[in-house]
FISEDO-752615 format. One record per residue: y, x, z of N, C-alpha, C, CB in turn; residue number from 1. Coordinates in Angstrom, 1 decimal. Each point is the difference from the previous one (the first is absolute). Glycine has a CB too. Example, Ala and Ser with C-alpha at 12.3 -4.5 7.8 and 13.67 -1.06 7.14 Angstrom:
+--------+--------+--------+--------+--------+--------+--------+--------+--------+--------+--------+--------+------+
|   n_py |   n_px |   n_pz |  ca_py |  ca_px |  ca_pz |   c_py |   c_px |   c_pz |  cb_py |  cb_px |  cb_pz | resi |
+--------+--------+--------+--------+--------+--------+--------+--------+--------+--------+--------+--------+------+
|   -5.7 |   13.2 |    7.8 |    1.2 |   -0.9 |    0.0 |    1.2 |    0.9 |    0.0 |   -1.2 |   -1.9 |    1.2 |    1 |
|    2.3 |    1.5 |   -1.9 |    1.1 |    0.9 |    0.0 |    1.1 |   -0.8 |    0.8 |   -0.6 |    1.2 |   -2.2 |    2 |
+--------+--------+--------+--------+--------+--------+--------+--------+--------+--------+--------+--------+------+
END
This chain:
+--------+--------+--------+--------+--------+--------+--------+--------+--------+--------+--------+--------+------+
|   n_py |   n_px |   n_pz |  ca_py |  ca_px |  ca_pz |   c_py |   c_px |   c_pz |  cb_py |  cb_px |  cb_pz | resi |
+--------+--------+--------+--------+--------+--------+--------+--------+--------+--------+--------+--------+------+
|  123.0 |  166.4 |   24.7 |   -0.8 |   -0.4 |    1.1 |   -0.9 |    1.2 |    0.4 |    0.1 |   -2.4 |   -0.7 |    1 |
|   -0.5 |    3.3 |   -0.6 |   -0.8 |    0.5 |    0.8 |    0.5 |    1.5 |    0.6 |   -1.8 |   -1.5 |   -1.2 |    2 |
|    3.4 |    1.7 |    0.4 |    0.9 |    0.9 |    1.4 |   -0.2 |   -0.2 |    1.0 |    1.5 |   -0.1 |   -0.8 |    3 |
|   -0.9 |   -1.4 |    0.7 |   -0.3 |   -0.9 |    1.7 |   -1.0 |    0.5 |    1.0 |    0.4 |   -2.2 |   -1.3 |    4 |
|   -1.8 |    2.0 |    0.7 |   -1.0 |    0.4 |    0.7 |   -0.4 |    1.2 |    0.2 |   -0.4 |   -1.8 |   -0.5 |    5 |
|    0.9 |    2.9 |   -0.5 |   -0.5 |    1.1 |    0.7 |    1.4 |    0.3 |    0.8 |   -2.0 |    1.0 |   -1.7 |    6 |
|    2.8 |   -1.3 |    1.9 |    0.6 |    0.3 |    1.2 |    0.0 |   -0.3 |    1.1 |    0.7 |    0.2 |   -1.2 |    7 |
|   -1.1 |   -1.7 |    1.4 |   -0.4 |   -0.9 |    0.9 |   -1.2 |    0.9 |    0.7 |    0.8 |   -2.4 |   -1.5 |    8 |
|   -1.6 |    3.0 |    0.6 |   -1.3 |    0.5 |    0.8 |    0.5 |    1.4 |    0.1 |   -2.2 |   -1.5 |   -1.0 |    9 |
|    3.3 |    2.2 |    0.4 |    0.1 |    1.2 |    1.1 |    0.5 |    0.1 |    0.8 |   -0.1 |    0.9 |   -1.1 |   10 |
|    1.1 |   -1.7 |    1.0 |    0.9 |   -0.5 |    1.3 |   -1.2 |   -0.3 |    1.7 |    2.1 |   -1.5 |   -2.4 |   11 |
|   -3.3 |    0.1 |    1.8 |   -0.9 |    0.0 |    1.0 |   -0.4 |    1.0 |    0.8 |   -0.3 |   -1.2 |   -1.3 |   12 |
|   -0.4 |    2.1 |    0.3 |   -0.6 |    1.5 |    0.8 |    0.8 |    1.2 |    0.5 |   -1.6 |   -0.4 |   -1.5 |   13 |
|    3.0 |    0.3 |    0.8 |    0.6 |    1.3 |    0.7 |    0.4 |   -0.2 |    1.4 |    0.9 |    0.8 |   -2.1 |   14 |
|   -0.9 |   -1.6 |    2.8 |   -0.1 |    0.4 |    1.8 |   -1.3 |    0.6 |    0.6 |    1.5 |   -2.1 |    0.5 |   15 |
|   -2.3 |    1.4 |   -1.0 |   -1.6 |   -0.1 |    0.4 |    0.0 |    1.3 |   -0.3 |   -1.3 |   -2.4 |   -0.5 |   16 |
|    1.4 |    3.1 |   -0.9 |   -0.5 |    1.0 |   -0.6 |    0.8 |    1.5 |    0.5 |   -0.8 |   -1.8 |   -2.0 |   17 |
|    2.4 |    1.4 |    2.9 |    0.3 |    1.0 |    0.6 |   -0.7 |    0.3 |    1.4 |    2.1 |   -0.4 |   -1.4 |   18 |
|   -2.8 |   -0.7 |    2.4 |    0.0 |    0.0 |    0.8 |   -1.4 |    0.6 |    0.1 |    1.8 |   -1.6 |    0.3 |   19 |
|   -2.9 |    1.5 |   -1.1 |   -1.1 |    0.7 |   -0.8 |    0.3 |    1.5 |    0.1 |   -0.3 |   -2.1 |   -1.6 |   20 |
|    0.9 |    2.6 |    1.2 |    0.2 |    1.2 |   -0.7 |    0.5 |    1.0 |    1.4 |    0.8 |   -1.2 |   -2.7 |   21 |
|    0.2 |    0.1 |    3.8 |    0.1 |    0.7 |    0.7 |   -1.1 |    0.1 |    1.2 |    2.2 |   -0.4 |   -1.0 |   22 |
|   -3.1 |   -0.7 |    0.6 |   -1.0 |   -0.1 |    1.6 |   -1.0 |    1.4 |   -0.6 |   -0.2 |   -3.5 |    1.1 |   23 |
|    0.3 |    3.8 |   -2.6 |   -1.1 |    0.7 |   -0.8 |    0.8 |    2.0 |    0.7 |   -0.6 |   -2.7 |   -3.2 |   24 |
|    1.9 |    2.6 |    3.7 |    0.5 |    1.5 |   -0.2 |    0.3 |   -0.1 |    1.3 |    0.9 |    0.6 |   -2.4 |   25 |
|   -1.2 |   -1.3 |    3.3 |    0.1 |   -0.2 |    1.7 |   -0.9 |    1.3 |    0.4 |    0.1 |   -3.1 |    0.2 |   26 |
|    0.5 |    3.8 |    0.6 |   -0.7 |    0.9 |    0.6 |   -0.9 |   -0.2 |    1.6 |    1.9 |    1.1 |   -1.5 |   27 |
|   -2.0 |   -1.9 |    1.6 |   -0.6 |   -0.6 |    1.1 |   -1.2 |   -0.2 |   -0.4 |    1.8 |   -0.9 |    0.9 |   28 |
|   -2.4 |    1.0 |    0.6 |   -1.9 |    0.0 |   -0.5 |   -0.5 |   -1.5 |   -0.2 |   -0.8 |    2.3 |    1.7 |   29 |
|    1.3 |   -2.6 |   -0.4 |   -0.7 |   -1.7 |    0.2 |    0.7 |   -0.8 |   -1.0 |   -0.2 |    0.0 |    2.8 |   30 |
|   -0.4 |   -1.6 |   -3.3 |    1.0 |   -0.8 |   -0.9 |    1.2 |   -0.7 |    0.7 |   -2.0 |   -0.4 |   -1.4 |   31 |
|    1.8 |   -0.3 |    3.1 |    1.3 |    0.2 |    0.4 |    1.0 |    0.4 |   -0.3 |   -0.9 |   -0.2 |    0.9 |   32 |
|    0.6 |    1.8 |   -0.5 |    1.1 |    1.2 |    0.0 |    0.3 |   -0.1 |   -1.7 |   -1.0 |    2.0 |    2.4 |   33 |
|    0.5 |   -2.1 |   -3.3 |    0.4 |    0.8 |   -1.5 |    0.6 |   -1.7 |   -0.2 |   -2.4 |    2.7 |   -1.3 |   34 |
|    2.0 |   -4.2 |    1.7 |    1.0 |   -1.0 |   -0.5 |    1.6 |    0.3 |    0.8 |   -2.4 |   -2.1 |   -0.5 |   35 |
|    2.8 |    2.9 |    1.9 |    1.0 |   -0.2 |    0.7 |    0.8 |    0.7 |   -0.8 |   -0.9 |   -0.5 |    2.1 |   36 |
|    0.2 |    1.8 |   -2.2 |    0.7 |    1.2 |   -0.6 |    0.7 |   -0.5 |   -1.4 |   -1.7 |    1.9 |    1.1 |   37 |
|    1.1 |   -2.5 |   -1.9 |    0.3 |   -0.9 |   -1.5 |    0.9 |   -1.1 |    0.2 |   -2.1 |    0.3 |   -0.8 |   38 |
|    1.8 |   -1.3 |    1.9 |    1.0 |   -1.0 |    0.2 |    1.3 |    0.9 |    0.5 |   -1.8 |   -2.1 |    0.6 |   39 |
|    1.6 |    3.0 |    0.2 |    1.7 |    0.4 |    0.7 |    0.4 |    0.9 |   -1.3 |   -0.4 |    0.2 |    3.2 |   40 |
|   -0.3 |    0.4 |   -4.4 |    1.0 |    1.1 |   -0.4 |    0.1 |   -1.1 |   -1.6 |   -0.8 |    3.2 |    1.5 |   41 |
|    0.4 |   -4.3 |   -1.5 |    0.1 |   -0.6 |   -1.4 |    0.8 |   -1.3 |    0.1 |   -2.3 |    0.9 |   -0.7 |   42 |
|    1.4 |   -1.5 |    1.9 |    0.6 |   -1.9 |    0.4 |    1.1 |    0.0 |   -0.3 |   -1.0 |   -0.8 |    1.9 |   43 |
|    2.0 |    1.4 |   -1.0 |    1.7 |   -0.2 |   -0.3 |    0.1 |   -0.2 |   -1.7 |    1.1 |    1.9 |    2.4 |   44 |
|   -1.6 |   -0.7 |   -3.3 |    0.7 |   -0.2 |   -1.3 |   -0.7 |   -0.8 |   -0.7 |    0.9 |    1.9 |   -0.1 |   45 |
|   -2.1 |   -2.6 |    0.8 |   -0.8 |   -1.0 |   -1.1 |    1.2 |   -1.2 |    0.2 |   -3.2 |    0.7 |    0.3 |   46 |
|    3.2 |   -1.0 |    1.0 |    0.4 |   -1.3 |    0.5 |    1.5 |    0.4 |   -0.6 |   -1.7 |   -0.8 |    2.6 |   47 |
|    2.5 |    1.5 |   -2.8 |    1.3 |    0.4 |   -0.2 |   -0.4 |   -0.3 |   -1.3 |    1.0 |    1.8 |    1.6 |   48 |
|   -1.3 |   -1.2 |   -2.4 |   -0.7 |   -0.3 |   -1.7 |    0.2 |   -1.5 |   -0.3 |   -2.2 |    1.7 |    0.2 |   49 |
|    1.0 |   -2.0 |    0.5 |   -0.4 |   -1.4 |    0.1 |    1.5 |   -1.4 |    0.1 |   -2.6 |    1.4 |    1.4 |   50 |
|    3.4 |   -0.9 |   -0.3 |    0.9 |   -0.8 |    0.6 |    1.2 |    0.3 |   -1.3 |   -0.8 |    0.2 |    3.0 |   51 |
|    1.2 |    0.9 |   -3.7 |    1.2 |    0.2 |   -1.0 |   -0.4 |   -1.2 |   -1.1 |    0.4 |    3.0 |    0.3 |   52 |
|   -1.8 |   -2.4 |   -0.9 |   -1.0 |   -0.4 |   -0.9 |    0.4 |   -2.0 |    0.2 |   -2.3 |    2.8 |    0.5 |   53 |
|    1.7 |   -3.3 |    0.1 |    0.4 |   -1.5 |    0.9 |    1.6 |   -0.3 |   -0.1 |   -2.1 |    0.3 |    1.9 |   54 |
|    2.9 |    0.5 |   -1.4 |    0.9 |   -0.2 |    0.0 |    1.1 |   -0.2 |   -1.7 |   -1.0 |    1.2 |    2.6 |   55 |
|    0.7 |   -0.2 |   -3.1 |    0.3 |    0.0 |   -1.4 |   -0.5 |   -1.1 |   -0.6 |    0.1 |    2.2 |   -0.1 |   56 |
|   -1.5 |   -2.7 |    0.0 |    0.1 |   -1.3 |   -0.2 |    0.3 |   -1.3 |   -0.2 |   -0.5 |    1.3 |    0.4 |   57 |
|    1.1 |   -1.1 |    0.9 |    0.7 |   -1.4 |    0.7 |    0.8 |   -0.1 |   -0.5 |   -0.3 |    0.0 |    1.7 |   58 |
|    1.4 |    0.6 |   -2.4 |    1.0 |   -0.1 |   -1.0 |   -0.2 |   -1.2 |   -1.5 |    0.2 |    2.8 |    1.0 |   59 |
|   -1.3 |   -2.1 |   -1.1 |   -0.5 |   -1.2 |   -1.2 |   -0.6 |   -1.4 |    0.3 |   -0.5 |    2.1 |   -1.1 |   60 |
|    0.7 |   -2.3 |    2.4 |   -0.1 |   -1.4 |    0.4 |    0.8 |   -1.0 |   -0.2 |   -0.9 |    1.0 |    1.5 |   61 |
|    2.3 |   -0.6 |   -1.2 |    1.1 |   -1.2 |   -0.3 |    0.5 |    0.0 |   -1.3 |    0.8 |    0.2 |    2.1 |   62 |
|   -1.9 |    0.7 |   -3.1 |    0.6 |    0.0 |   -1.4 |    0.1 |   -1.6 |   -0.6 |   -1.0 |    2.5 |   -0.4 |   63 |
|    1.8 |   -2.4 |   -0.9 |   -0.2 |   -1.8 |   -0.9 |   -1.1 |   -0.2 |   -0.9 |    2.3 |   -0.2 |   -0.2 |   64 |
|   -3.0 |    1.8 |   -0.3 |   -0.4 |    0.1 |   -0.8 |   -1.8 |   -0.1 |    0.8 |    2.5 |    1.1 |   -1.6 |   65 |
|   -2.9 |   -1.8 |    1.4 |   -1.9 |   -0.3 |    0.4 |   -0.6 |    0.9 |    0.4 |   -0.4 |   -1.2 |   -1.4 |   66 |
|    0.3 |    2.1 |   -0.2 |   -1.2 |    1.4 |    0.0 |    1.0 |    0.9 |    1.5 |   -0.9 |    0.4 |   -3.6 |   67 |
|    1.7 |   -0.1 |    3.5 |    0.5 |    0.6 |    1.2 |   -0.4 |   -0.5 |    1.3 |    1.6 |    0.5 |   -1.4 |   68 |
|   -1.3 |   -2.1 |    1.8 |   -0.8 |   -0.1 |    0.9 |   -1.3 |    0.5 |    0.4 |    1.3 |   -1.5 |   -0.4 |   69 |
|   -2.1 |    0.9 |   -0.6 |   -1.2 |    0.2 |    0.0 |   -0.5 |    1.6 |   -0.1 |    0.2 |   -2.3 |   -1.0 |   70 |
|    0.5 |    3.2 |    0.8 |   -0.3 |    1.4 |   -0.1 |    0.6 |    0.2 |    1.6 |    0.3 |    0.6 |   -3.0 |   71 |
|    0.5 |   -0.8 |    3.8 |    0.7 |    0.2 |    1.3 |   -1.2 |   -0.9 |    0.7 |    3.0 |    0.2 |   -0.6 |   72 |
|   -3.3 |   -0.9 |    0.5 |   -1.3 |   -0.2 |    1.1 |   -1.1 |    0.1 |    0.2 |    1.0 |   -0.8 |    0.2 |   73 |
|   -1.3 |    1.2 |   -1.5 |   -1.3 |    0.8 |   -0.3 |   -0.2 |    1.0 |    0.6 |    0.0 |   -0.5 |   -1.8 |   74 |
|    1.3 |    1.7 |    1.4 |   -0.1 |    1.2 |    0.2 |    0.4 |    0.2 |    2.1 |    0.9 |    0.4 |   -3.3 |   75 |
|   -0.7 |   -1.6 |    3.9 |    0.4 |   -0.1 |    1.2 |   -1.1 |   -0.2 |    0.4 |    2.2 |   -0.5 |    0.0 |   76 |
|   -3.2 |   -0.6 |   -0.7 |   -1.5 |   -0.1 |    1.3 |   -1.1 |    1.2 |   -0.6 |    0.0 |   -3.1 |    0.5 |   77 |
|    0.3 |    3.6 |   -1.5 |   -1.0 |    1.1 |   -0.2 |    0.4 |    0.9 |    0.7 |   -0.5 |   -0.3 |   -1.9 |   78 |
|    1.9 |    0.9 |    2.5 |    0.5 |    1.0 |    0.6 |   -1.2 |   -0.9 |    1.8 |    3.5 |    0.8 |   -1.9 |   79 |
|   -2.7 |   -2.1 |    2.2 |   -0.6 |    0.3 |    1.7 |   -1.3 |   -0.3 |   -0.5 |    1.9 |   -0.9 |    2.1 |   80 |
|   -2.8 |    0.5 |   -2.7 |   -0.9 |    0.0 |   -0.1 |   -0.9 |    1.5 |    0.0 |    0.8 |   -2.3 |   -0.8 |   81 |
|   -0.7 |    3.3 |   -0.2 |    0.4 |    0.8 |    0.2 |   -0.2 |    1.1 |    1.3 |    0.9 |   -1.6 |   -1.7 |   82 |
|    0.2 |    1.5 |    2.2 |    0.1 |    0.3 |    1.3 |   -0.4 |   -0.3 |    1.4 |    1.2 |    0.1 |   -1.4 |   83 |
|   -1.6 |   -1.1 |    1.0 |   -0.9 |   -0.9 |    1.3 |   -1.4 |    0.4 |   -0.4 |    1.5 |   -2.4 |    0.4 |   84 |
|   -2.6 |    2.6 |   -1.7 |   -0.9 |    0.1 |   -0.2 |    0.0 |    2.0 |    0.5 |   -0.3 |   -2.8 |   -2.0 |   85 |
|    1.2 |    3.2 |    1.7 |    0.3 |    1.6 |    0.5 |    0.0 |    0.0 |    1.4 |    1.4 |    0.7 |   -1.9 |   86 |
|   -0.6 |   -0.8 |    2.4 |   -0.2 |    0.0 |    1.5 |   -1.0 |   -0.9 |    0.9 |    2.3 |    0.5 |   -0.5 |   87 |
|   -2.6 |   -1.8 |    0.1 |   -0.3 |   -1.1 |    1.1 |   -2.2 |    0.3 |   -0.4 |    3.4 |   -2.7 |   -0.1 |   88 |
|   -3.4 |    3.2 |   -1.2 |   -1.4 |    0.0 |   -0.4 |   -0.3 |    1.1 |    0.0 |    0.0 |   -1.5 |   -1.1 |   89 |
|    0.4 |    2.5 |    0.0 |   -0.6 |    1.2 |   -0.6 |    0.4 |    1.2 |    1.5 |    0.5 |   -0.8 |   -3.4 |   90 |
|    0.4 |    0.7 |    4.0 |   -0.2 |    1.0 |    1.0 |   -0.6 |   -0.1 |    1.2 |    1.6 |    0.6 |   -0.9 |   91 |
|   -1.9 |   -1.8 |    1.4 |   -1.4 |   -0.4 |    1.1 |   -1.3 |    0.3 |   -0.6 |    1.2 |   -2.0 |    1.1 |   92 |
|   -1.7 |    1.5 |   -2.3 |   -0.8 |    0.7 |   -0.5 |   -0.3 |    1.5 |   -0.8 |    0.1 |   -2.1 |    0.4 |   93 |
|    1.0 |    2.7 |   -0.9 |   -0.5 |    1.8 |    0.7 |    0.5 |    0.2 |    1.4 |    0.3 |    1.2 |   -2.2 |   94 |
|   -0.2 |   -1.9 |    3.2 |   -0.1 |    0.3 |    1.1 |   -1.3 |   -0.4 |    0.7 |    2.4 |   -0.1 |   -0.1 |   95 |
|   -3.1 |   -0.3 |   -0.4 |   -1.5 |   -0.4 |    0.1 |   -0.4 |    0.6 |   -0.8 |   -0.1 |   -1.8 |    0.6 |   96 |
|   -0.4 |    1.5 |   -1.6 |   -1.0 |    0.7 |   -1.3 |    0.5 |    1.1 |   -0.8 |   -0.9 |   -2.1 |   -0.3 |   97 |
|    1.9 |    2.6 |    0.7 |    0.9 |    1.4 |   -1.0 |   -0.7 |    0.9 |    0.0 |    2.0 |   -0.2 |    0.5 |   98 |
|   -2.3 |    0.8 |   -1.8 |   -1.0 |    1.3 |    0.0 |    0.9 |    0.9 |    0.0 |   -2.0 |   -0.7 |   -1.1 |   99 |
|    1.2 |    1.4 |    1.8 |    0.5 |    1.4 |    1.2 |   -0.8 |    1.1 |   -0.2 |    0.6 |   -1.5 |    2.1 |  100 |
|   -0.1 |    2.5 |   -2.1 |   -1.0 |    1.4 |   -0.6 |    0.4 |    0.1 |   -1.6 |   -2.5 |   -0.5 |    1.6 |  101 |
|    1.3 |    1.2 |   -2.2 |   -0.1 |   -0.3 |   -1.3 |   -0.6 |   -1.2 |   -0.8 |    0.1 |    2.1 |    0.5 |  102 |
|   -0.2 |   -3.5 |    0.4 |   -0.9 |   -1.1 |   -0.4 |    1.2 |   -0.3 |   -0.9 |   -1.7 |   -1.0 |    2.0 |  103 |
|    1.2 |    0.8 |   -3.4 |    0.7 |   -1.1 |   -0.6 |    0.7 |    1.7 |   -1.2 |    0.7 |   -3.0 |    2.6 |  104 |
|   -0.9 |    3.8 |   -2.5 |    0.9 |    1.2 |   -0.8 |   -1.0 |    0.0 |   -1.3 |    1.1 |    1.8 |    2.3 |  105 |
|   -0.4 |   -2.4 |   -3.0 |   -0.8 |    0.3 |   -1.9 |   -0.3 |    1.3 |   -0.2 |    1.5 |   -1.7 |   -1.2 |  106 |
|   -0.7 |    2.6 |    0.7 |   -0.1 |    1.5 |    0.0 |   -0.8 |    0.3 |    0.2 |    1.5 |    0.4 |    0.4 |  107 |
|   -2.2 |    0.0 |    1.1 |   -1.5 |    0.5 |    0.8 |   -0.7 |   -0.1 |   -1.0 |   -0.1 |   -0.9 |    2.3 |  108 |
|   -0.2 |   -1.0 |   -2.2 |   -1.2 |   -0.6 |   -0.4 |   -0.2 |    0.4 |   -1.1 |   -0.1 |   -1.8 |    1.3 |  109 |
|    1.1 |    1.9 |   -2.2 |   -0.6 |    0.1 |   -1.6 |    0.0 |    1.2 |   -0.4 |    0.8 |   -1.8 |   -0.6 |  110 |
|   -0.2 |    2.9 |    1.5 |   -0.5 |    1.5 |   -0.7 |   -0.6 |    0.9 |    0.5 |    1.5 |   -0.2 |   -1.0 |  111 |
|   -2.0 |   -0.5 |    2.3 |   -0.8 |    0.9 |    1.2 |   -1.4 |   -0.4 |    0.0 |    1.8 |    0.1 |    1.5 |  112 |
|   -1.9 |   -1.7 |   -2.4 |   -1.6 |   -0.6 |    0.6 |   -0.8 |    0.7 |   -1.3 |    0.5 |   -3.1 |    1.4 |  113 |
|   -0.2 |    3.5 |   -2.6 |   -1.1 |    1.4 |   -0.5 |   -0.2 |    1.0 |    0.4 |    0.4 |   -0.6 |   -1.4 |  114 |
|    0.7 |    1.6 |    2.6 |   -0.3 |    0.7 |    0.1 |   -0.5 |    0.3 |    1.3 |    1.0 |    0.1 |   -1.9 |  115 |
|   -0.8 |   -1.2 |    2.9 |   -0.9 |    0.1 |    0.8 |   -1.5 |    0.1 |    0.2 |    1.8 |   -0.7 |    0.3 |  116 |
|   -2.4 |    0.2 |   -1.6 |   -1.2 |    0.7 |   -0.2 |   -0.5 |    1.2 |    0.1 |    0.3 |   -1.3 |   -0.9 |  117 |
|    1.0 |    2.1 |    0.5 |   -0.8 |    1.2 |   -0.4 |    0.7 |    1.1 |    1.2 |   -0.4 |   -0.7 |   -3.0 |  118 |
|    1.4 |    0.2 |    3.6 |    0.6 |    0.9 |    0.9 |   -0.6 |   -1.0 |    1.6 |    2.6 |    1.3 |   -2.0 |  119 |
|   -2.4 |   -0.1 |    3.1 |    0.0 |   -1.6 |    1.4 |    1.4 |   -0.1 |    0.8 |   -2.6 |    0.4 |    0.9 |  120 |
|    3.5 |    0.8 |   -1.2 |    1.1 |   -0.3 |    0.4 |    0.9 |   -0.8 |   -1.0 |   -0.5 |    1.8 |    1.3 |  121 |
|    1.7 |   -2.2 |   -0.9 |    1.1 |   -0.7 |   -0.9 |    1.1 |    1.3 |    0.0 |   -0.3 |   -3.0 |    0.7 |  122 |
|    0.0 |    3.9 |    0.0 |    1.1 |    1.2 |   -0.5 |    0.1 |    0.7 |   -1.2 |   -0.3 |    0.3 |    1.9 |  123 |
|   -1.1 |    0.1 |   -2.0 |   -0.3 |    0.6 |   -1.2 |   -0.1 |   -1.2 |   -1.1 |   -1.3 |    1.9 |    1.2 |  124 |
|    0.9 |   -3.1 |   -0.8 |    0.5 |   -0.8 |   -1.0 |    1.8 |   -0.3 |   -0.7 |   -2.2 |   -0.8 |    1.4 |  125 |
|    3.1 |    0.8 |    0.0 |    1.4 |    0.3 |   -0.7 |    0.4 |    0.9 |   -0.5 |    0.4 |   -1.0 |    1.1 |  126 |
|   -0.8 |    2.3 |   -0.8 |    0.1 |    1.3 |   -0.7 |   -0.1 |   -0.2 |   -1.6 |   -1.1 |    1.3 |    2.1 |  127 |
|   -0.7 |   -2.1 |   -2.5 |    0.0 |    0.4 |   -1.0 |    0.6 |   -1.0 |   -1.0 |   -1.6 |    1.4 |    0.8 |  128 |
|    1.9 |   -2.6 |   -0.6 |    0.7 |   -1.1 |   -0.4 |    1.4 |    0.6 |   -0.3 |   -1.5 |   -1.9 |    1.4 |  129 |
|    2.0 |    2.6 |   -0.4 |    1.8 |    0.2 |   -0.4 |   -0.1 |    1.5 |   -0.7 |    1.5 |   -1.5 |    2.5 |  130 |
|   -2.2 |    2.1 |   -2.8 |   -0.5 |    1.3 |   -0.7 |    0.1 |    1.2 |    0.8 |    0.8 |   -0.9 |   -2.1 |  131 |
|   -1.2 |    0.5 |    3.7 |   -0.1 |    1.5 |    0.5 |   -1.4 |    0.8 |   -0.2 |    1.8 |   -0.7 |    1.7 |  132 |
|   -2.6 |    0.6 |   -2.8 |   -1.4 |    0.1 |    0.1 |   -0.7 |   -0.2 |    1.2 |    0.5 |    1.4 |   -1.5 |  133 |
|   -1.7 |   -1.6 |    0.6 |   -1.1 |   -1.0 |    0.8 |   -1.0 |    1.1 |   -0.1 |    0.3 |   -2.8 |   -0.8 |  134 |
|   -0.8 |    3.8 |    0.3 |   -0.5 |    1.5 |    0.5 |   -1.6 |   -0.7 |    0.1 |    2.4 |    1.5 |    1.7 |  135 |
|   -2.2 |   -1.5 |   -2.9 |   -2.1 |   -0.3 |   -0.5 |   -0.3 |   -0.8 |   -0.9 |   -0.8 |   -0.1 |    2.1 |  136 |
|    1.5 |   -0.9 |   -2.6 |    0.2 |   -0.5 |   -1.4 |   -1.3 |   -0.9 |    0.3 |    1.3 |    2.0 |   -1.7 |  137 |
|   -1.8 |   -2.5 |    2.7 |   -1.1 |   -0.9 |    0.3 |   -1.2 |    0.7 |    0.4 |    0.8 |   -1.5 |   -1.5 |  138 |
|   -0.4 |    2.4 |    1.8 |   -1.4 |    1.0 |    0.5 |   -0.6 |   -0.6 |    1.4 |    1.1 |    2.5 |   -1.0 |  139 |
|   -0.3 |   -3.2 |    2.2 |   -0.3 |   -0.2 |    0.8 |   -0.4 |   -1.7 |    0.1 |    1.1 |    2.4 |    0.6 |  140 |
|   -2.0 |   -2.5 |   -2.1 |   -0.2 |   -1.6 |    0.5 |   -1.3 |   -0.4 |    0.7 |    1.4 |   -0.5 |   -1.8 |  141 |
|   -0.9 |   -0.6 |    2.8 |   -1.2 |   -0.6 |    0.4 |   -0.7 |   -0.5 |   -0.6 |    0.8 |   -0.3 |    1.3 |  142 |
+--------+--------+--------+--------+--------+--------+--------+--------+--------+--------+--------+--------+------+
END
């Protein structure tokens, strides 16, 4: 059972979590533009995914044996479910509320917010974070 369920729950997130990833590497400024650019270069292979994924399923529907049923239609409403919570939910809302810019980028926040103290740019902050020296060793703190 509890195979069952972590598959059940990766199965859940991997549409959502491709469609994520692609509104996150969208080159577009606005959230419109970065959900269209994601839906047209991803949608086809989520929904393609999605539709094999469902399809294969269905197989284990007309089985004799129970657990097979029961595994064939599980794995068929998690698939549209799934898919409907990916498309019909999660991409109207980063098409509304999708953070755009650097809102929402872990990285920044956790290795820039000490040293923005002591520097005022973020240049010299990436310099000295990825080791191109930082040329003062804290000499210039506020």
């Amino acid at each position: 059972q509890v195979v069952g369920l972590i598959t059940f729950m990766g199965l859940s997130v991997d549409y959502a979590l491709h469609l994520s990833h692609g509104y996150h590497d969208a080159e577009q400024a606005t959230r419109q533009g970065r959900i269209q650019e994601a839906l047209a270069a991803l949608g086809p292979a989520i929904l393609g995914g999605g539709l094999t994924t469902a399809g294969a399923a269905l197989f284990c529907t007309p089985c004799y044996i129970f657990l097979f049923v029961q595994l064939g239609v599980m794995l068929v409403l998690n698939t549209v479910l799934g898919l409907t919570f990916t498309f019909l939910f999660l991409a109207p809302l980063l098409a509304a509320f999708g953070p755009t810019g650097d809102t929402g980028q872990l990285l920044p926040m956790l290795l820039c917010r000490p040293c923005r103290r002591r520097w005022s740019n973020e240049e010299q902050c990436e310099k000295t974070w990825r080791g191109g020296g930082g040329g003062g060793g804290g000499s210039s703190v506020r």
